[in-house]
LUMDRENKOL-244890 format. One record per atom (N, C-alpha, C, O, CB): residue number from 1; residue in three letters; atom name; y negated, z, x negated. Coordinates in steps of 0.001 Angstrom, whole numbers, always signed. Last residue first. Glycine has a CB too. Layout:
N
    nr   rest   atom         y         z         x
   NUM    Ala     CA         Y         Z         X
...
***
This chain:
91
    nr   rest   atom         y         z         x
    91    Unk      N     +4966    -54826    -81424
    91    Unk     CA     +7140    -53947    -81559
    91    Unk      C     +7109    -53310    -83219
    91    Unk      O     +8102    -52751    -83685
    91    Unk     CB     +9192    -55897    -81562
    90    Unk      N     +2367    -53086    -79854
    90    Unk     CA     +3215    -53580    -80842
    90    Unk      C     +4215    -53453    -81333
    90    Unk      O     +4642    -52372    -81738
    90    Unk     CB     +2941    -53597    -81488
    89    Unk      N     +1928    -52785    -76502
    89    Unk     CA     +2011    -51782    -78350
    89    Unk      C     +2217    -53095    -78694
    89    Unk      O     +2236    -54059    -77929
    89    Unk     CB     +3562    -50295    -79029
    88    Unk      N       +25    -55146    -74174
    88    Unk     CA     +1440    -54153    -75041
    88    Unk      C     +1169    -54196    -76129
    88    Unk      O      +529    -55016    -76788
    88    Unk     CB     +3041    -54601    -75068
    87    Unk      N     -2987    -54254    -73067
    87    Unk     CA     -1819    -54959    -74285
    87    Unk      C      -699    -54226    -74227
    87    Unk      O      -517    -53009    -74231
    87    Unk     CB     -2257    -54922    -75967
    86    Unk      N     -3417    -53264    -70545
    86    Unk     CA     -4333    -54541    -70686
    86    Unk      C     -3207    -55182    -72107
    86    Unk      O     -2746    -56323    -72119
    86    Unk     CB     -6467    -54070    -71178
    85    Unk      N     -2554    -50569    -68435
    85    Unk     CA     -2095    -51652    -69726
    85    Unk      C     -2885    -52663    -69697
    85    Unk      O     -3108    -53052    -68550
    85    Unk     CB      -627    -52308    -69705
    84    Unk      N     -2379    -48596    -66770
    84    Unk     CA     -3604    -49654    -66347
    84    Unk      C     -3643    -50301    -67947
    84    Unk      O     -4710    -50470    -68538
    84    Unk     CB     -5426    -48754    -65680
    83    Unk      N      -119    -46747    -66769
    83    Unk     CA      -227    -48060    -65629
    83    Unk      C     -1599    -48772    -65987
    83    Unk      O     -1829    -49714    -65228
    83    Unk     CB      -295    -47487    -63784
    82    Unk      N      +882    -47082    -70328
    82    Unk     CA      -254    -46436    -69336
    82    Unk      C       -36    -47207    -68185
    82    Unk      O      +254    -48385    -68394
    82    Unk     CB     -1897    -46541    -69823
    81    Unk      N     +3892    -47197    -71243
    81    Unk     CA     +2923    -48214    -71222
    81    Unk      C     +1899    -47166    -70148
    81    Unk      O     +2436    -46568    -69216
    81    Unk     CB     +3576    -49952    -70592
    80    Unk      N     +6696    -47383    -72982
    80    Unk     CA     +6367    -46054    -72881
    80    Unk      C     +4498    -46766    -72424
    80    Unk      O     +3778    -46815    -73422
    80    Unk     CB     +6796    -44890    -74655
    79    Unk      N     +9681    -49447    -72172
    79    Unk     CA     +8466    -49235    -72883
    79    Unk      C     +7346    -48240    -72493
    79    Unk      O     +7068    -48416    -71307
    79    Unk     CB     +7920    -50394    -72932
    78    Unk      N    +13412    -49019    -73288
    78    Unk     CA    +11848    -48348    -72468
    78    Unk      C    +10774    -48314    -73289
    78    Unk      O    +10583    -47751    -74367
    78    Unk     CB    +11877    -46723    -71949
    77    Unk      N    +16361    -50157    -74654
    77    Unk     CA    +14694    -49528    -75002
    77    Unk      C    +13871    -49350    -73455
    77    Unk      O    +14364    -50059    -72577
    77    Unk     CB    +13589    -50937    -76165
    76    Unk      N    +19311    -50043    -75984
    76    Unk     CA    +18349    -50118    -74463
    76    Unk      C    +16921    -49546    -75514
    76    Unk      O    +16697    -48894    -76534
    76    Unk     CB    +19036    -48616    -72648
    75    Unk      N    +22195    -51805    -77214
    75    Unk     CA    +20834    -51379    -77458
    75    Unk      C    +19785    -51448    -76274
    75    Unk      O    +19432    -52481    -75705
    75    Unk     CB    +20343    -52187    -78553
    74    Unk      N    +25749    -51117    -77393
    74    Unk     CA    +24310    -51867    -76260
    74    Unk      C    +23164    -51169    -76945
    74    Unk      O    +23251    -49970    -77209
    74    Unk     CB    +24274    -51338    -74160
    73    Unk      N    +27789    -51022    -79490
    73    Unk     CA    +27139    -50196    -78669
    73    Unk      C    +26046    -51443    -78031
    73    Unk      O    +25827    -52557    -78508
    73    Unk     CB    +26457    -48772    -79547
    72    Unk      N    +31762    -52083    -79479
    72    Unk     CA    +30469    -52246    -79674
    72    Unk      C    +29174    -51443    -79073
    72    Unk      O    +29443    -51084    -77926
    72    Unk     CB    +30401    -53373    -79382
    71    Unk      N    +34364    -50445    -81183
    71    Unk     CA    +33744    -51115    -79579
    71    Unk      C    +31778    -50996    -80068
    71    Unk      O    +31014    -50227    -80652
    71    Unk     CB    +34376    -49546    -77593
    70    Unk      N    +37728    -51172    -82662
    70    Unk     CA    +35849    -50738    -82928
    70    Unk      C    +35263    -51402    -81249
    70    Unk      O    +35601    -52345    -80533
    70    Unk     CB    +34778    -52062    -84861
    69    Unk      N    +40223    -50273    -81983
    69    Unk     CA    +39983    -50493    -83334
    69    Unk      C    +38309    -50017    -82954
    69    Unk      O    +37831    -48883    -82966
    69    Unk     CB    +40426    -52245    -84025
    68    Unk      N    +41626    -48821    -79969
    68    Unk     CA    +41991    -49868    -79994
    68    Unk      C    +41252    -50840    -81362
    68    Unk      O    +41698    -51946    -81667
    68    Unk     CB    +41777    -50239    -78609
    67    Unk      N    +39755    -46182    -79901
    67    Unk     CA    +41265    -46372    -79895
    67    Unk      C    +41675    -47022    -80392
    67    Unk      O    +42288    -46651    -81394
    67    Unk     CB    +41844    -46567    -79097
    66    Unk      N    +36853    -46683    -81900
    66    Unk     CA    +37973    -46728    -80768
    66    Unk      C    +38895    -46897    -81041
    66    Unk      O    +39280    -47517    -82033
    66    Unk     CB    +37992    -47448    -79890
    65    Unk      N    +33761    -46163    -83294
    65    Unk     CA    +35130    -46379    -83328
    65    Unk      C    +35537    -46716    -82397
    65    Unk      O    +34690    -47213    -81655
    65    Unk     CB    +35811    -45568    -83631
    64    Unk      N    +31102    -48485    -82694
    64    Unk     CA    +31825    -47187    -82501
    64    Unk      C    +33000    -47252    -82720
    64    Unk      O    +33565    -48308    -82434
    64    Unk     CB    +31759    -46639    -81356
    63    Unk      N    +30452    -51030    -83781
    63    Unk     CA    +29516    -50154    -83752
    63    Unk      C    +30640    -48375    -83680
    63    Unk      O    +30735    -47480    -84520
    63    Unk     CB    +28369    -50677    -82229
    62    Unk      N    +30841    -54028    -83041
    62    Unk     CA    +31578    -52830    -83603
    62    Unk      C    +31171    -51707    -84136
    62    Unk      O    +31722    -51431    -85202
    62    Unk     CB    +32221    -53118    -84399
    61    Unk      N    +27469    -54807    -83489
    61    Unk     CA    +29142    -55610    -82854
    61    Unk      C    +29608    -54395    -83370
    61    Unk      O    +28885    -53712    -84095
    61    Unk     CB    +30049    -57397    -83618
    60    Unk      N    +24927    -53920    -80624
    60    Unk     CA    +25515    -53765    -82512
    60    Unk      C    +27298    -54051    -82130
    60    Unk      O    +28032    -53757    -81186
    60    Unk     CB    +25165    -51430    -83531
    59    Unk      N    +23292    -55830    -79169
    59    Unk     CA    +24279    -55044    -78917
    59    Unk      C    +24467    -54976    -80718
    59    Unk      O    +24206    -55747    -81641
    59    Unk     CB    +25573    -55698    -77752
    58    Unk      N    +19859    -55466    -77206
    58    Unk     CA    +20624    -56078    -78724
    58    Unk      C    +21489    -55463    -77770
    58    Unk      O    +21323    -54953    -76662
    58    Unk     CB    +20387    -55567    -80685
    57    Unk      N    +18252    -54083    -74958
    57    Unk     CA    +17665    -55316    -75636
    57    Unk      C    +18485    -56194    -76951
    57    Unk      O    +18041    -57182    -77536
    57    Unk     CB    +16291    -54767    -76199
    56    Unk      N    +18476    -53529    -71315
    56    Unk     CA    +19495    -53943    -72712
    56    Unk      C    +18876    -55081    -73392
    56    Unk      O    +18789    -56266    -73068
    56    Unk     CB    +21169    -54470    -72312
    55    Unk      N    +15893    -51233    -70570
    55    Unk     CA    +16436    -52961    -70632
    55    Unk      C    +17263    -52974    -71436
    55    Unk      O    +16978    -52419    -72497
    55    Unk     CB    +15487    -54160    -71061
    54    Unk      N    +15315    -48581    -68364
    54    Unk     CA    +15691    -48717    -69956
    54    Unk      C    +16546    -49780    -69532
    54    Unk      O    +17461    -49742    -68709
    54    Unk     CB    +16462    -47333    -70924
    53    Unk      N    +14689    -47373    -65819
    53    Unk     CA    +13774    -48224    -66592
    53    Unk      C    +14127    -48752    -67806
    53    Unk      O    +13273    -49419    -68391
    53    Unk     CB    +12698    -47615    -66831
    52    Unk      N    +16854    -45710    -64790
    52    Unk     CA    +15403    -45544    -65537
    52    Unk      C    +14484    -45891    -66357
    52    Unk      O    +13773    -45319    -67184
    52    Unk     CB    +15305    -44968    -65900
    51    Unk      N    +18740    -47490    -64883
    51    Unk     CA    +18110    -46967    -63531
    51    Unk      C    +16446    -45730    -63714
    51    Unk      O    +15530    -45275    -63028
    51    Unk     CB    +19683    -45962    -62717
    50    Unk      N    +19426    -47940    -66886
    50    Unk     CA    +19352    -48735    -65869
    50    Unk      C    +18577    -48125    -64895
    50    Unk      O    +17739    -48693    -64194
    50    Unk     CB    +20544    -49099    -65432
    49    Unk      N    +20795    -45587    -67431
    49    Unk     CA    +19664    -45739    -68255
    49    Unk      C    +18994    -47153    -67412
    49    Unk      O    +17765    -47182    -67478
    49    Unk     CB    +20137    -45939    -70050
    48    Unk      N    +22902    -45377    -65266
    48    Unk     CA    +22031    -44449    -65280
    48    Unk      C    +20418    -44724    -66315
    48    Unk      O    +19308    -44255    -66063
    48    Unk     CB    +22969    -43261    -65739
    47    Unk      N    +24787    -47493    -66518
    47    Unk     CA    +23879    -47574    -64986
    47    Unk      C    +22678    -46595    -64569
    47    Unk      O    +21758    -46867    -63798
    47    Unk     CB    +24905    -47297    -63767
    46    Unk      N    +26083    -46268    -68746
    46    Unk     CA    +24849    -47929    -68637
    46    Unk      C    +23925    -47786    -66809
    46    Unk      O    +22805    -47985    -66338
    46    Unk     CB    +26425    -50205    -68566
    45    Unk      N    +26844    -43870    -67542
    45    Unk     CA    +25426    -44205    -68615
    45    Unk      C    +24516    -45380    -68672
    45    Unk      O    +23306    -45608    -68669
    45    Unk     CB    +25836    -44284    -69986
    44    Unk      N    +28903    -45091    -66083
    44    Unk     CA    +27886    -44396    -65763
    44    Unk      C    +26462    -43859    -66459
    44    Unk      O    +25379    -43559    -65958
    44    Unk     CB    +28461    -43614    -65463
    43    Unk      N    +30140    -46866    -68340
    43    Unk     CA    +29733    -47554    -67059
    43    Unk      C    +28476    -46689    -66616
    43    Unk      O    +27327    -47129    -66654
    43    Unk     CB    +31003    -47580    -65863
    42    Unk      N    +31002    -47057    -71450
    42    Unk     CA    +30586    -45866    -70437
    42    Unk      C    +29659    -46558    -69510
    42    Unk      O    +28505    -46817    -69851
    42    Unk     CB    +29800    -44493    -71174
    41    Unk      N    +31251    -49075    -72690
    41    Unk     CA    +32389    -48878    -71542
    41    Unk      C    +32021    -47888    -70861
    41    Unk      O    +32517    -47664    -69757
    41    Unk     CB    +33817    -48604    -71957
    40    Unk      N    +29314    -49663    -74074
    40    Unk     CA    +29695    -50567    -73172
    40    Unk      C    +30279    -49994    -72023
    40    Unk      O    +30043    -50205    -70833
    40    Unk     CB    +30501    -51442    -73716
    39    Unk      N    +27982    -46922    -75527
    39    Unk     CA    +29278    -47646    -75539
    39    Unk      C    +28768    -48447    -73950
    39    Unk      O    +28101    -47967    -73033
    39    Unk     CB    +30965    -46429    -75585
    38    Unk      N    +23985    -46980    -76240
    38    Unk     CA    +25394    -46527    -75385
    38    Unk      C    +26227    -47555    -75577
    38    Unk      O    +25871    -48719    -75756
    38    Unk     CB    +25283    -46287    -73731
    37    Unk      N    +21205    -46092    -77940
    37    Unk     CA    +22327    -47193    -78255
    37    Unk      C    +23457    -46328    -77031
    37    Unk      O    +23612    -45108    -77090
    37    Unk     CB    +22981    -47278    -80387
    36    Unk      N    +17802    -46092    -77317
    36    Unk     CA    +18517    -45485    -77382
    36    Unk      C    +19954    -46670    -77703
    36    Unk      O    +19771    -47888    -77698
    36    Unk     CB    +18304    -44578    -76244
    35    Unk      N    +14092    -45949    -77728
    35    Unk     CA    +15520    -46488    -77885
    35    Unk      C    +16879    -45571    -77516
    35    Unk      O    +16798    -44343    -77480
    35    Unk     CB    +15627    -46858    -79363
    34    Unk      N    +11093    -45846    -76253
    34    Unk     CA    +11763    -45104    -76548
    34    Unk      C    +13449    -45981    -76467
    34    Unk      O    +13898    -46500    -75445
    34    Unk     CB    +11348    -43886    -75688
    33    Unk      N     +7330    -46688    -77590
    33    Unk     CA     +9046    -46925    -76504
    33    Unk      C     +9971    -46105    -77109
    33    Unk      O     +9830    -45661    -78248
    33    Unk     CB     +9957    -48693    -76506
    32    Unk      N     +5935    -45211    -77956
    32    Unk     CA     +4996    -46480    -77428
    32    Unk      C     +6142    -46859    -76877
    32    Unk      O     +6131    -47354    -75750
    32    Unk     CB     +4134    -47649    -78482
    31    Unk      N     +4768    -41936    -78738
    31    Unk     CA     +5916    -42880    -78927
    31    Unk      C     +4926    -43527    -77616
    31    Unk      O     +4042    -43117    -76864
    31    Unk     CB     +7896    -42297    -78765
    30    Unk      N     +3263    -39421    -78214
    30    Unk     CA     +2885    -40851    -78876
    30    Unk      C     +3366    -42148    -78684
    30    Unk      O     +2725    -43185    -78515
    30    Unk     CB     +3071    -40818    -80042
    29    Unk      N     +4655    -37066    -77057
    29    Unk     CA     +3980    -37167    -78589
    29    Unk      C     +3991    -38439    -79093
    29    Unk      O     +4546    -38726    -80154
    29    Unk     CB     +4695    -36327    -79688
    28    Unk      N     +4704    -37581    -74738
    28    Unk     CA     +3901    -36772    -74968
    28    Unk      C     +3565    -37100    -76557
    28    Unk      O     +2468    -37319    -77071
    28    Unk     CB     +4419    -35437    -74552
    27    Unk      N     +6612    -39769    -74899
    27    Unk     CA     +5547    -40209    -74193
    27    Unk      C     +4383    -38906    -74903
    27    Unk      O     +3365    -39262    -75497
    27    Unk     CB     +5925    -40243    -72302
    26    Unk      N     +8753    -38099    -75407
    26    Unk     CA     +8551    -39092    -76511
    26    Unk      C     +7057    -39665    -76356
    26    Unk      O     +6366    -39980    -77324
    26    Unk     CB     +9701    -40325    -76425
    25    Unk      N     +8689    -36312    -73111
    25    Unk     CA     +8607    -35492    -74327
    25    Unk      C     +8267    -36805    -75444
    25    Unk      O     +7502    -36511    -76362
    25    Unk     CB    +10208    -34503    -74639
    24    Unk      N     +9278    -38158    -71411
    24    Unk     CA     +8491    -37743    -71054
    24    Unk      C     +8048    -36909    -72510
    24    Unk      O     +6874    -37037    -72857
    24    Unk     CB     +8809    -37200    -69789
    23    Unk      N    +12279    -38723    -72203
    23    Unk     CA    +11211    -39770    -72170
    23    Unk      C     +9459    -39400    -71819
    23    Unk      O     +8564    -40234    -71955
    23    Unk     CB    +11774    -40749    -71041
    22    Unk      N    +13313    -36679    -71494
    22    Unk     CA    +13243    -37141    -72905
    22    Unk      C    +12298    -38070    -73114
    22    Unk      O    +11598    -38167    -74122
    22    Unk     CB    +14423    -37671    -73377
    21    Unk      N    +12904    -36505    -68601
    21    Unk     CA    +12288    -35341    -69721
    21    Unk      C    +12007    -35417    -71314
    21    Unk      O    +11225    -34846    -72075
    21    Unk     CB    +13220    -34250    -69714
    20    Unk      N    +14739    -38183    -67903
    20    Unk     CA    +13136    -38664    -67918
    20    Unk      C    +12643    -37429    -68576
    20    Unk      O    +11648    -37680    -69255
    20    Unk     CB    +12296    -38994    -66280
    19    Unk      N    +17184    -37106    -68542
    19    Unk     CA    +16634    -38658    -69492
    19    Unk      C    +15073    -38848    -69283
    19    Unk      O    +14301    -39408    -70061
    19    Unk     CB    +17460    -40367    -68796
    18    Unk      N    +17480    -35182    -67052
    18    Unk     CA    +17344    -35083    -68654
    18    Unk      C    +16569    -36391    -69496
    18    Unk      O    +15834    -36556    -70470
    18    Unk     CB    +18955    -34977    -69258
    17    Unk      N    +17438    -36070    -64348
    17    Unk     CA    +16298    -35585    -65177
    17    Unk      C    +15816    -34897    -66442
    17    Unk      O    +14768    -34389    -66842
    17    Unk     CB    +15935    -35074    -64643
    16    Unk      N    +19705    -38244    -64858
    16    Unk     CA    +18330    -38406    -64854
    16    Unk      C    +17274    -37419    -64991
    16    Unk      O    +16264    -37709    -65632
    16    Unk     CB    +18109    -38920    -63887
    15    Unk      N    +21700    -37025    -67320
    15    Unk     CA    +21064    -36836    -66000
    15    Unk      C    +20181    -37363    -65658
    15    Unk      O    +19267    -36901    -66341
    15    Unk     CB    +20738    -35892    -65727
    14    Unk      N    +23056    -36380    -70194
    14    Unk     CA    +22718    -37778    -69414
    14    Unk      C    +22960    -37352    -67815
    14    Unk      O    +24038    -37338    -67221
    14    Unk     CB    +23892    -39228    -69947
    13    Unk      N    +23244    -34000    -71738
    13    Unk     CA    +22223    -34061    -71106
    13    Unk      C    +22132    -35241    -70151
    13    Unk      O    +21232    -35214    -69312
    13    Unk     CB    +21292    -33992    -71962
    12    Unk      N    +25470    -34389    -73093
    12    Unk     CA    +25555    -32802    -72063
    12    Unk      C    +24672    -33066    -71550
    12    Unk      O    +24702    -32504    -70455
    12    Unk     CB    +25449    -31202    -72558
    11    Unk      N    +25347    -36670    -74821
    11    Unk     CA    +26762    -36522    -74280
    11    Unk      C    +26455    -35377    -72546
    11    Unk      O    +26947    -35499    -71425
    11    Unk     CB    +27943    -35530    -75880
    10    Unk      N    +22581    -36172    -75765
    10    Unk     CA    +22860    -37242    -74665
    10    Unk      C    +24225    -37028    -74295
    10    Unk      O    +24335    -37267    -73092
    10    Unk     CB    +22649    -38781    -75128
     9    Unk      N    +23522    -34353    -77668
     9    Unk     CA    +22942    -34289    -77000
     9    Unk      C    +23148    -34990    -75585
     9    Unk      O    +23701    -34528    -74587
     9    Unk     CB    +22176    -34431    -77614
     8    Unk      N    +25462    -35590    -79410
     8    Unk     CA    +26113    -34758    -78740
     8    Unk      C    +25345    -34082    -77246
     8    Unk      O    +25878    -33591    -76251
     8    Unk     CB    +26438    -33785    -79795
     7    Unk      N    +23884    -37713    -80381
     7    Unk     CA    +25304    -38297    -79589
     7    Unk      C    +25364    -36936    -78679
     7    Unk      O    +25329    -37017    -77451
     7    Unk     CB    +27017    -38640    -80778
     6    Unk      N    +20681    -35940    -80686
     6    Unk     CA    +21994    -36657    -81184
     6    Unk      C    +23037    -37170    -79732
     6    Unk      O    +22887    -36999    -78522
     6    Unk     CB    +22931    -35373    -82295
     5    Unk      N    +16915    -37024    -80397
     5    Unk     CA    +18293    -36495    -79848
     5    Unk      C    +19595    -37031    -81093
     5    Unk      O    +19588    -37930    -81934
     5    Unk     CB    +18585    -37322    -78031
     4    Unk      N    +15050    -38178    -81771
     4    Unk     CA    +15038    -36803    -81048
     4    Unk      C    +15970    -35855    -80400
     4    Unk      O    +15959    -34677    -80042
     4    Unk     CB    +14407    -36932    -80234
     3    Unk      N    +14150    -39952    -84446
     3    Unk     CA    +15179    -39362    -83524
     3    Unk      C    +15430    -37914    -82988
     3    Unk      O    +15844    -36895    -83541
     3    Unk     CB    +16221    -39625    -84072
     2    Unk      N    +11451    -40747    -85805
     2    Unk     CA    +12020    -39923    -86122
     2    Unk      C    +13114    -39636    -84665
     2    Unk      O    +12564    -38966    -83790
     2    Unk     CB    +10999    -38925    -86659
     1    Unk      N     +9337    -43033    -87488
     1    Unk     CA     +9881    -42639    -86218
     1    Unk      C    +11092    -41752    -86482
     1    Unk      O    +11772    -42068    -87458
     1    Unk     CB    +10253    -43875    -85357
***
C-alpha cells in the first residue's frame, strides 16, 4: 500500500470535496479502505473526516510535535465497500 497524499497535501486540500475525490481516486484503484492520522486538536478536520464516513479507529500517543511537548494523532479509516457487500475485505 502506498500513500497518496502528504501532511502538506491534506493541509490545502481538507474540503469535503477534496476528501471525497481522495477517496474516490483510492476506490478507483482498488483500495478496500482508506486511512488517514489527524491532530486531536484540529477540531475542523476531526469533524470534517466525520462527516465523511471516516471512524476513529487507534490514536498514536505523542505522535506530533507541539508547543507544549508532543500531541497525539487519531487514526480514522473508511471502508471503501460496494453497496451490495455480502463480506467485508479483509483488514
Amino acid at each position: 500500500m502506498k500513500p497518496i497524499s502528504s501532511t502538506s497535501v491534506w493541509t490545502r486540500c481538507a474540503s469535503p470535496v477534496a476528501t471525497a475525490a481522495l477517496v474516490k481516486l483510492a476506490r478507483d484503484h482498488g483500495a478496500h479502505r482508506v486511512f488517514l492520522e489527524v491532530r486531536p486538536s484540529n477540531t475542523s478536520a476531526v469533524a470534517l473526516y466525520h462527516s465523511e464516513g471516516f471512524n476513529e479507529i487507534g490514536r498514536r500517543p505523542r505522535y506530533y510535535p507541539a508547543r507544549d511537548g508532543r500531541e497525539d494523532a487519531l487514526v480514522m479509516a473508511i471502508e471503501l465497500v460496494d453497496d451490495d457487500i455480502q463480506v467485508m475485505p479483509p483488514l
